[in-house]
Every structure is written in C-alpha cells, then in structure tokens.
ChimeraX commands (.cxc) that place a marker at each C-alpha (Angstrom):
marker #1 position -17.45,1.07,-33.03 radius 0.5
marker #1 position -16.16,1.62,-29.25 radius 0.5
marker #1 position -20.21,3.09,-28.98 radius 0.5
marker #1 position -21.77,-0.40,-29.89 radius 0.5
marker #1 position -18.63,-2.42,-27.72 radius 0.5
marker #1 position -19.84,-0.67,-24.71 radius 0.5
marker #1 position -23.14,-1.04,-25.43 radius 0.5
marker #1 position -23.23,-4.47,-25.51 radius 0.5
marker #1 position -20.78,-4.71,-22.63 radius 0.5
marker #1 position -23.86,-2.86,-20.62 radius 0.5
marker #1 position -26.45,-5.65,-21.64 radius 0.5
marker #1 position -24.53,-8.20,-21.36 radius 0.5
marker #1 position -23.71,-6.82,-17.70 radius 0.5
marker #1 position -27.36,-6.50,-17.14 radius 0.5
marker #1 position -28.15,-9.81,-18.99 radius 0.5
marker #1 position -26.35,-11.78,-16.16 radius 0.5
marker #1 position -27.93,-9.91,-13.12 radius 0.5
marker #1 position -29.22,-12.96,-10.85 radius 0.5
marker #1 position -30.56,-11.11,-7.67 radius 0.5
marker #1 position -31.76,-7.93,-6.52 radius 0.5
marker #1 position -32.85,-6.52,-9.81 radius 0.5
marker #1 position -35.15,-4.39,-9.27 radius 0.5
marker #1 position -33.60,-2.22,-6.48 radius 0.5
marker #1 position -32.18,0.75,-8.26 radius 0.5
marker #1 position -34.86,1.05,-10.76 radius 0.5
marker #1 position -37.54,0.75,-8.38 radius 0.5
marker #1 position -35.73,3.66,-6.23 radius 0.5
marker #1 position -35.56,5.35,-9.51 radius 0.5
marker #1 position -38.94,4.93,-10.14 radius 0.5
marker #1 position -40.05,6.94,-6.83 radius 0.5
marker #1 position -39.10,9.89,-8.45 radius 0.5
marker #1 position -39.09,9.82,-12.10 radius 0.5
marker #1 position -37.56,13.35,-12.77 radius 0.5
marker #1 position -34.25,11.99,-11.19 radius 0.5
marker #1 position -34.65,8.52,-12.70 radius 0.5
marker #1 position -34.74,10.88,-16.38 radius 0.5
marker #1 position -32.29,12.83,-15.21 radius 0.5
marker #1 position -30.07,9.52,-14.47 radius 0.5
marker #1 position -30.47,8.29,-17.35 radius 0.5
marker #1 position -30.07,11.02,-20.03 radius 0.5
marker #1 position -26.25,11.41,-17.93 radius 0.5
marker #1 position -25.44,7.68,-18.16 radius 0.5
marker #1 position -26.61,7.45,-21.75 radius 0.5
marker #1 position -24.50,10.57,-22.13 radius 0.5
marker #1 position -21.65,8.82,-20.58 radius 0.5
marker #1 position -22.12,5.93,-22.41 radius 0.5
marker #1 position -22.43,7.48,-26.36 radius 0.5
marker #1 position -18.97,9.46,-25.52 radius 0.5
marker #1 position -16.28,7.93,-27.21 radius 0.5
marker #1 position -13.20,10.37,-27.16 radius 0.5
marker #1 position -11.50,8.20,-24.26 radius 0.5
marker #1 position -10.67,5.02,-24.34 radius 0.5
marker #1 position -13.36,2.91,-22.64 radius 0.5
marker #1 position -10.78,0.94,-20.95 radius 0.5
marker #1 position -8.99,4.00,-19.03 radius 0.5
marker #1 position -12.97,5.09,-18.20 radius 0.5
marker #1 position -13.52,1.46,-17.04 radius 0.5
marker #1 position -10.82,1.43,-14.97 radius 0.5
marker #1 position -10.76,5.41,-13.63 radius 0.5
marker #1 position -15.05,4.02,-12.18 radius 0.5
marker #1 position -13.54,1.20,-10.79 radius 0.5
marker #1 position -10.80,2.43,-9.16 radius 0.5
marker #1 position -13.46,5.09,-7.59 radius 0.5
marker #1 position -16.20,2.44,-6.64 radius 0.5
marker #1 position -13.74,0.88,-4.57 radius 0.5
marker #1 position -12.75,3.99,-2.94 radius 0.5
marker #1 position -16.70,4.74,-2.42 radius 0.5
marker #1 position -16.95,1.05,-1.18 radius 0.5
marker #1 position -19.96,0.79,-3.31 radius 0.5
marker #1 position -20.56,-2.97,-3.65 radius 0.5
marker #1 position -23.35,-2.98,-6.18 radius 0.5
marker #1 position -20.72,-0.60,-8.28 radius 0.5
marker #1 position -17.88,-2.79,-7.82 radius 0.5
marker #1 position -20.25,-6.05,-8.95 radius 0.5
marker #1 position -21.66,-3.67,-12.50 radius 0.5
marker #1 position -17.82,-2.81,-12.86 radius 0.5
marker #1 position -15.79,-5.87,-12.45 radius 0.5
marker #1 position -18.10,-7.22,-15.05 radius 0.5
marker #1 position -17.59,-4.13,-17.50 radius 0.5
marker #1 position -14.43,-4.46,-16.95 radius 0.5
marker #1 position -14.05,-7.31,-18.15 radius 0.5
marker #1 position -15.49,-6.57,-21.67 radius 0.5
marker #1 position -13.44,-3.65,-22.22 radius 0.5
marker #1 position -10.66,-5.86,-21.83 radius 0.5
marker #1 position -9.67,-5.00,-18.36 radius 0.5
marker #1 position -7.31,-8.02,-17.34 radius 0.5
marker #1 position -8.03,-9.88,-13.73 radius 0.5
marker #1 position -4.42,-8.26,-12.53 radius 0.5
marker #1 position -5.99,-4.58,-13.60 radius 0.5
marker #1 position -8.89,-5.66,-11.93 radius 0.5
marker #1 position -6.91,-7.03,-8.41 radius 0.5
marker #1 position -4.44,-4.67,-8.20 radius 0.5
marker #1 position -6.51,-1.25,-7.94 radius 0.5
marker #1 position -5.42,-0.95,-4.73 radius 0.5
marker #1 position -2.02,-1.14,-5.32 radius 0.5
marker #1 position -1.62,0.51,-8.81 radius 0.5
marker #1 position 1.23,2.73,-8.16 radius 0.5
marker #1 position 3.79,-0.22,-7.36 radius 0.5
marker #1 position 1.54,-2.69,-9.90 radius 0.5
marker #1 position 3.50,-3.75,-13.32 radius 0.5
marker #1 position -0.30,-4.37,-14.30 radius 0.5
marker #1 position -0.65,-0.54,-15.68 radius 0.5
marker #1 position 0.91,1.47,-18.07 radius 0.5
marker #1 position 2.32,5.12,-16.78 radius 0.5
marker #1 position -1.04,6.23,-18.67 radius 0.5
marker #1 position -3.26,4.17,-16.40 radius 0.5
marker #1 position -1.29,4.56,-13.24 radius 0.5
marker #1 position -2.16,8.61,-14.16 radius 0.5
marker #1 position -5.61,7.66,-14.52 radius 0.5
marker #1 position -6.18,6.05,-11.16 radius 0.5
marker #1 position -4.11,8.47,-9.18 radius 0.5
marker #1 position -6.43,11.39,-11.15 radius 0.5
marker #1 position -9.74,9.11,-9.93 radius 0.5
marker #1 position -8.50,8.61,-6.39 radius 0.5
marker #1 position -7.65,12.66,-6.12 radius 0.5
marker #1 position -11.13,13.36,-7.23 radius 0.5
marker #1 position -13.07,10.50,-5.21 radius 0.5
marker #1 position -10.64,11.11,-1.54 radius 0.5
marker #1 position -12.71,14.36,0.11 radius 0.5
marker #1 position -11.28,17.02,-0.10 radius 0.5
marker #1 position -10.08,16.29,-3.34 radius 0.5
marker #1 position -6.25,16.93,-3.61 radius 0.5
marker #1 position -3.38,17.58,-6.09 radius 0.5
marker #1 position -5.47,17.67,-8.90 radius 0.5
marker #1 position -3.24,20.56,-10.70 radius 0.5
marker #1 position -0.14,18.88,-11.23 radius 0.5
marker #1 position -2.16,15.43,-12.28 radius 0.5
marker #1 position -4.33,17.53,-15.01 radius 0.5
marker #1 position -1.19,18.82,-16.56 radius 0.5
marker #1 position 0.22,14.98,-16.47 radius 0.5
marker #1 position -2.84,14.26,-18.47 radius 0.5
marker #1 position -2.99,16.78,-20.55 radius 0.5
marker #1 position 0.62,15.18,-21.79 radius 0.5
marker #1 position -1.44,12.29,-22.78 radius 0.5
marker #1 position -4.66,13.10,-23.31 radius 0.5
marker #1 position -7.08,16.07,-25.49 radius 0.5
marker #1 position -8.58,18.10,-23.02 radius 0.5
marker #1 position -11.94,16.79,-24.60 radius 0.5
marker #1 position -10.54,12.98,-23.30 radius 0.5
marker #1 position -9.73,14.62,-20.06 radius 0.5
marker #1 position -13.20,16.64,-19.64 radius 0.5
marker #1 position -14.98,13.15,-20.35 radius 0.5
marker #1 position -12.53,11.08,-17.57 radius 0.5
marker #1 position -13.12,13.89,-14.97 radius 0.5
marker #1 position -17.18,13.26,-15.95 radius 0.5
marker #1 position -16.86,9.71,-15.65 radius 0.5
marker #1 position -15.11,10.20,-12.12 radius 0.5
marker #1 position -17.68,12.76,-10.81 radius 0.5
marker #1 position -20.31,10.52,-12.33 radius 0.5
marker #1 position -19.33,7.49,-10.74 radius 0.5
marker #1 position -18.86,9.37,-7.09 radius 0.5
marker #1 position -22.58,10.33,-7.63 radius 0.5
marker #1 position -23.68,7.17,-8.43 radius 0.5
marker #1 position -21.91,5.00,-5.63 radius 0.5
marker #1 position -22.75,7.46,-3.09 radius 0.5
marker #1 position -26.46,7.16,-4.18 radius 0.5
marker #1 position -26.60,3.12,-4.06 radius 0.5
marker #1 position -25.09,3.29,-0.54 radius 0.5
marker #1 position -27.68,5.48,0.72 radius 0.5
marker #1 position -30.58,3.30,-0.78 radius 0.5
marker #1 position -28.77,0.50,-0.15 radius 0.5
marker #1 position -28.36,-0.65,-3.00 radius 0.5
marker #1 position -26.82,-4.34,-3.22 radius 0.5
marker #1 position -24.94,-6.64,-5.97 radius 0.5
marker #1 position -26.99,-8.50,-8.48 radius 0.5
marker #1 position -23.88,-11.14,-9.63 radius 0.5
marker #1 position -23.16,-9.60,-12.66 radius 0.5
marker #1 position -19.41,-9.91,-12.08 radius 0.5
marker #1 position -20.02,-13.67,-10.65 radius 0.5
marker #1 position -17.15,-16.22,-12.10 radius 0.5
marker #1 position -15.30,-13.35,-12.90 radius 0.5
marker #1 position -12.96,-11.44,-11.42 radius 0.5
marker #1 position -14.00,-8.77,-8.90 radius 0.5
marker #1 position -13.03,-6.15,-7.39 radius 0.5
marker #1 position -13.01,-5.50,-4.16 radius 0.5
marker #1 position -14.04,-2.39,-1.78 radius 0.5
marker #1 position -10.29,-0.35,-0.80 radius 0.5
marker #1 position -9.54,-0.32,2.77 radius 0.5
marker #1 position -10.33,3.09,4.07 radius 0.5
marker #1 position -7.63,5.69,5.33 radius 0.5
marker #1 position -7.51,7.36,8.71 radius 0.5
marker #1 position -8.56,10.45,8.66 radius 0.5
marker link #1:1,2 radius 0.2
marker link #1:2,3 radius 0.2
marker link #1:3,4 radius 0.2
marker link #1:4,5 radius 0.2
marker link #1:5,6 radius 0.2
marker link #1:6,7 radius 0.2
marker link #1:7,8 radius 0.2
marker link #1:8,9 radius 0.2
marker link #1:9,10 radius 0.2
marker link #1:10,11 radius 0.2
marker link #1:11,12 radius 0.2
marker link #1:12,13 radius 0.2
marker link #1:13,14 radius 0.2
marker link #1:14,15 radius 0.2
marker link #1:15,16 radius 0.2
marker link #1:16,17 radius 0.2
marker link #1:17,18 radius 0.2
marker link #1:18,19 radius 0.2
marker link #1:19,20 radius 0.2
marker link #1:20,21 radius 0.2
marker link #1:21,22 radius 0.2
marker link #1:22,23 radius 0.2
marker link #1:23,24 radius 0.2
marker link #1:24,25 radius 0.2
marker link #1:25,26 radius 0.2
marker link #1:26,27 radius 0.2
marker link #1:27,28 radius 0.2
marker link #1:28,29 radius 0.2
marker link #1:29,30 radius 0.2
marker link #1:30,31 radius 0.2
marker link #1:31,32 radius 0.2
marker link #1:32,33 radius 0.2
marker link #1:33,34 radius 0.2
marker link #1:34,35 radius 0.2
marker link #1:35,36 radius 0.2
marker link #1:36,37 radius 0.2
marker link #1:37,38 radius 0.2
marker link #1:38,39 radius 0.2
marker link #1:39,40 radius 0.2
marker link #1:40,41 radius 0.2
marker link #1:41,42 radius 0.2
marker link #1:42,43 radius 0.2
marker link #1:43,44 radius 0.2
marker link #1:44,45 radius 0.2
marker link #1:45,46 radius 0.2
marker link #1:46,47 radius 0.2
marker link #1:47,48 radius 0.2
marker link #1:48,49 radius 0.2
marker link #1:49,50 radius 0.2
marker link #1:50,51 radius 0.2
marker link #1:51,52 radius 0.2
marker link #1:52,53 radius 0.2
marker link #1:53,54 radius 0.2
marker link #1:54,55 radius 0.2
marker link #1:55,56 radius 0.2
marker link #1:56,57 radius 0.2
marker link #1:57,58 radius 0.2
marker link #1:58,59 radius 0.2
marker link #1:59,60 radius 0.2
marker link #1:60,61 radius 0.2
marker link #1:61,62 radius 0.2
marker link #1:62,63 radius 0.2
marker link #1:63,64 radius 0.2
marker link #1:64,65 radius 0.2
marker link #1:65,66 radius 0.2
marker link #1:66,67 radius 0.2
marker link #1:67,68 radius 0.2
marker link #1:68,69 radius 0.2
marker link #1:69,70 radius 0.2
marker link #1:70,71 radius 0.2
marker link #1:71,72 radius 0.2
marker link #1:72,73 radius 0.2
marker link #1:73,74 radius 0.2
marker link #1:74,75 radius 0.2
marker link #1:75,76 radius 0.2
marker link #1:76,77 radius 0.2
marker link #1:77,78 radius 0.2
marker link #1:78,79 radius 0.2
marker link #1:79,80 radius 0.2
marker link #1:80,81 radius 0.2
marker link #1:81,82 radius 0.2
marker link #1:82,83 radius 0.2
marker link #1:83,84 radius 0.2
marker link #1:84,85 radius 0.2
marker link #1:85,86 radius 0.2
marker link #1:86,87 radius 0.2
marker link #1:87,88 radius 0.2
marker link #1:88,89 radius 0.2
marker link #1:89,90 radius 0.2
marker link #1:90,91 radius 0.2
marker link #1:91,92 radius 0.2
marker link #1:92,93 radius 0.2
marker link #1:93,94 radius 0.2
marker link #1:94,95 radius 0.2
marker link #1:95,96 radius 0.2
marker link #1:96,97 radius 0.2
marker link #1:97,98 radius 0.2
marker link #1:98,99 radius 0.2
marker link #1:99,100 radius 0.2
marker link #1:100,101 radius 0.2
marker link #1:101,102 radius 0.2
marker link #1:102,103 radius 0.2
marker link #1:103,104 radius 0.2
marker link #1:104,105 radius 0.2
marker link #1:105,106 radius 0.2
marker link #1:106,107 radius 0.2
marker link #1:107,108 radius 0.2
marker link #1:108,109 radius 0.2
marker link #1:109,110 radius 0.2
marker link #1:110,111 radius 0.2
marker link #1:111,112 radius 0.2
marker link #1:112,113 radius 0.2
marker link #1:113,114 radius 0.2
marker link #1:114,115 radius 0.2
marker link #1:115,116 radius 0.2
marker link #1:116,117 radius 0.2
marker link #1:117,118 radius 0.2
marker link #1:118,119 radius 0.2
marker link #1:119,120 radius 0.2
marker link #1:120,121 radius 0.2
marker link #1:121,122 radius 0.2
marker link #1:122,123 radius 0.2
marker link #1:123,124 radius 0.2
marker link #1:124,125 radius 0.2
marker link #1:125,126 radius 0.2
marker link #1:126,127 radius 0.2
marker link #1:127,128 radius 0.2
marker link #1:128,129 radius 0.2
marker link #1:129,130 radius 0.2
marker link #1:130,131 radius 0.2
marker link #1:131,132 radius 0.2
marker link #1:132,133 radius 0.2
marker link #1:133,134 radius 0.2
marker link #1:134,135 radius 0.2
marker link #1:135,136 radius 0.2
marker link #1:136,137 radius 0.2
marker link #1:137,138 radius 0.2
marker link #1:138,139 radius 0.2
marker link #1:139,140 radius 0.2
marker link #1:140,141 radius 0.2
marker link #1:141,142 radius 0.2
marker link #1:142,143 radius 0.2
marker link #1:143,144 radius 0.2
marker link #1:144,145 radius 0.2
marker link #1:145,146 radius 0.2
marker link #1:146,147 radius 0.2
marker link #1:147,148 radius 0.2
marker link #1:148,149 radius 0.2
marker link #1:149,150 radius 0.2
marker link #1:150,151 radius 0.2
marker link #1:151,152 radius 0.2
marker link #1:152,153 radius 0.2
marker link #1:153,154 radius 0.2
marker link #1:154,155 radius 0.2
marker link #1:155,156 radius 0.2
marker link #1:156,157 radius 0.2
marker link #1:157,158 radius 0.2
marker link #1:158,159 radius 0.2
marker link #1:159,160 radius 0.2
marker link #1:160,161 radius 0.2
marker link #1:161,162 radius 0.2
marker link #1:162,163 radius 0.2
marker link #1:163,164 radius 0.2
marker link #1:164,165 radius 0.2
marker link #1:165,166 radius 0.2
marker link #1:166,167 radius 0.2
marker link #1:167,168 radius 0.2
marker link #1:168,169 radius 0.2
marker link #1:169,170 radius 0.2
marker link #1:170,171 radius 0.2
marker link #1:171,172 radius 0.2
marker link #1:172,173 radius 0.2
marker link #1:173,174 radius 0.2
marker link #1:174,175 radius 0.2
marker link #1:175,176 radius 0.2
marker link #1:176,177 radius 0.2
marker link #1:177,178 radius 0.2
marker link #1:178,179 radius 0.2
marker link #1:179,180 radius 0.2
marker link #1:180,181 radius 0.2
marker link #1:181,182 radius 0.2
view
C-alpha cells in the first residue's frame, strides 16, 4: 500500500507542475544512458517500502535545503505534503533540534541527513548506532540511499540550473537553509 501512496503522491506532484517542465527531462534527454540510469535509481527509490515514507520525505527535504536546491525544495514541499508531512515539519527543518514538531525518531533522521549532506560528512558513527535503536539496518540502508540520492540529485539541478515548476504552490514550502561559515 505505502508503494501505490507514493506513487500517486509523485503524479500528483507532477500533475500540478505549471512552469519549466521540460528542463530536467530535456537535460536528461541529452544523454539518455544517464537519463536510464536516473530513472531505474528513482524508481528504485520509489518501489522501496521498508522505511516509512514520511521519515524518507522528510530526511530529502531536510537535505534539499541544505543543497539549496530550489527545484528540490518545490518537488519536496509538495511530497511532503502527501506523506503527511505537517506545514510545522515542513517550516521548521531548519530548526529541528529545538522544534516540538518532530519526534526523537525524526529529529535522528534529520541530524543523520544533515551529517551526510554537510561536506565532509561528520559524526555519522554515533548517529548510525542511534538508528539502529530504531530502525532495521535494511530501513537504515534505504534512508542513507535516499540521502545520497537526494545529494546527487540537487547537486545535478543546480548545475543545469534547474528551476521550480510550482508543484508545492498554495502549499507550504520549504525553504533553502542558510549556509554555515566555513
């Protein structure tokens, strides 16, 4: 069942693109190996089921806003939504760790996604074995995947240049996480 929820959460997202549809797929298109290869991994992504959607919804969001990937943020937000993300989830990213918003669970989550997004990635030891207290190591191998995944795919949009379509429009969005000083 959580396989046909997301599933339609992804075409409805799609469904309410208004502008600048054609970006991605026509960068895609330039070289159709990678445009396979993208989408064999994000059908991949999407048929996994182990984790909760909502913790993998929230884990890509948290890291698109890291990336600063706006066209991420805007497929996100909206995904978010339809996993049942609420709009204080969906605000407070930024703030998670002092947020009432999350449960310990989520807060572990986000703090896993920001270790893996922030370069070098840090203190991802002692946040695998918090995991592991909640999660199978199957759940954790498919949040880590959804992480790198989502890294991959906001870095790649930025390059291209990728922009918002308004799927998240009227809803609440997300927004891109001020960045740290080096």
């Amino acid at each position: 069942m959580r396989v046909v929820e997301r599933v339609r959460g992804y075409a409805g997202a799609i469904k309410r693109a208004r502008r600048n549809r054609g970006e991605l797929v026509g960068w895609l298109g330039r070289r159709p190996q990678i445009g396979a290869a993208t989408v064999m991994y994000e059908t991949a992504l999407l048929l996994s089921n182990k984790l909760d959607p909502r913790l993998k919804e929230l884990a890509e969001l948290k890291t698109a806003g890291l990336v600063g990937c706006q066209f991420c943020l805007d497929i996100g937000s909206a995904l978010a939504h339809t996993s049942g993300l609420t709009r204080e989830q969906i605000t407070d990213l930024g703030r998670y760790r002092t947020s009432d918003a999350y449960s310990e669970l989520e807060k572990a989550v986000l703090a896993f996604a920001e270790a893996m997004t922030v370069t070098p990635a840090v203190e991802l030891e002692e946040l695998r074995t918090e995991l592991l207290t909640h999660l199978s190591k199957a759940q954790l191998m498919e949040l880590a995947a959804a992480i790198a995944w989502e890294n991959q795919r906001a870095r790649l949009n930025q390059g291209l240049g990728v922009r918002p379509t308004g799927m998240a429009d009227g809803l609440t969005c997300a927004m891109p996480e001020p960045r740290r000083a080096p």
